[in-house]
C-alpha positions in Angstrom: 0.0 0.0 0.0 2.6 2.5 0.8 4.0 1.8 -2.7 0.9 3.7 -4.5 1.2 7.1 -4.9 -0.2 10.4 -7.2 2.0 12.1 -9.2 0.7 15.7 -11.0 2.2 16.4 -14.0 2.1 19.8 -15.9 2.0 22.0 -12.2 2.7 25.1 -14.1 0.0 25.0 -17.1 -2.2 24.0 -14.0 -1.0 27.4 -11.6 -0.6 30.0 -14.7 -4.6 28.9 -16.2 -5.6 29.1 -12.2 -6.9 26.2 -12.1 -5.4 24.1 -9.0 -8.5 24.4 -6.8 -10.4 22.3 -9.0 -7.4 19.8 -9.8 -6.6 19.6 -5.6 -10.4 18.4 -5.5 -9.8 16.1 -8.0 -7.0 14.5 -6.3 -8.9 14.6 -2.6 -11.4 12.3 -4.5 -8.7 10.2 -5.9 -6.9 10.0 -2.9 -10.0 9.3 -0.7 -10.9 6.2 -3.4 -7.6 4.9 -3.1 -7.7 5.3 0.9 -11.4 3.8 1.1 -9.9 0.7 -0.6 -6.0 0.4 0.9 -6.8 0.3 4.3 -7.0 3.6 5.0 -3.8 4.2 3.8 -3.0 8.2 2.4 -1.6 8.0 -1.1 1.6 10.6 -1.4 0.9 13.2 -3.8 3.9 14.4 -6.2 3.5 17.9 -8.6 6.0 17.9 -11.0 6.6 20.7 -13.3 9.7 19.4 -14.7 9.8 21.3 -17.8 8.0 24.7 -16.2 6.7 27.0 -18.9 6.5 29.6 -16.1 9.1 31.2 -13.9 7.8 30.2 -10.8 9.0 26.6 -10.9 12.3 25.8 -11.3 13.6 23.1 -13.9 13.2 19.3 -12.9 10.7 20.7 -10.2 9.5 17.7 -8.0 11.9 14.8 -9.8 13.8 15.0 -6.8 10.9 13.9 -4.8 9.4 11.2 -7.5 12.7 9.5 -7.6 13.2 9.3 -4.1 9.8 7.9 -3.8 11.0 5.1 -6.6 14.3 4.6 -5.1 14.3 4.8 -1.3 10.8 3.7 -0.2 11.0 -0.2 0.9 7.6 -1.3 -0.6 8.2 -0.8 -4.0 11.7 -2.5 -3.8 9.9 -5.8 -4.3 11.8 -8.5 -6.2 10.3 -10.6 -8.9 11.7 -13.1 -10.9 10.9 -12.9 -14.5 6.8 -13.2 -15.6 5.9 -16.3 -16.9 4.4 -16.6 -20.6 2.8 -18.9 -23.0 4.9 -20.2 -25.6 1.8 -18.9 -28.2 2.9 -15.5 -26.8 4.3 -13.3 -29.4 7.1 -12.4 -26.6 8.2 -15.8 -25.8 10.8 -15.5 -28.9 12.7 -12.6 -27.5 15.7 -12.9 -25.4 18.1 -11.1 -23.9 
């Protein structure tokens, strides 16, 4: 559970049109879904304006704290052999 988490994309097109209240009560909603169904767990939330088209965010804005969140939180470092597939599936002839 602690492994899902929200990320916001385009932070800057969303602050310059003024129109975060709406998108913060969109992600309430989807964050009180994913709650309602995880145990009551609070989804992160991560706003990324990574390639701001405003000056109020700076470049790479919030990668810092999406790649933490994919690098440094133990439930997503969950290790899984390889997926298994039917030999009728068109991916079955690849190899590495």
């Amino acid at each position: 559970p602690q492994s899902l988490f929200i990320v916001l994309t385009k932070l800057d097109l969303i602050v310059t049109r003024e129109q975060l209240a709406p998108v913060e009560g969109a992600i309430k909603s989807i964050s009180d879904f994913i709650r309602s169904h995880n145990g009551g767990h609070e989804p992160l939330v991560v706003r990324l304006a990574a390639r701001s088209e405003s000056d109020v965010f700076p470049l790479g804005h919030g990668l810092n704290e999406l790649l933490d969140l994919l690098t440094e939180q133990p439930a997503i470092q969950i290790r899984n052999g390889p997926p298994n597939f039917s030999s009728r599936d068109p991916f079955c002839g690849f190899t590495a």
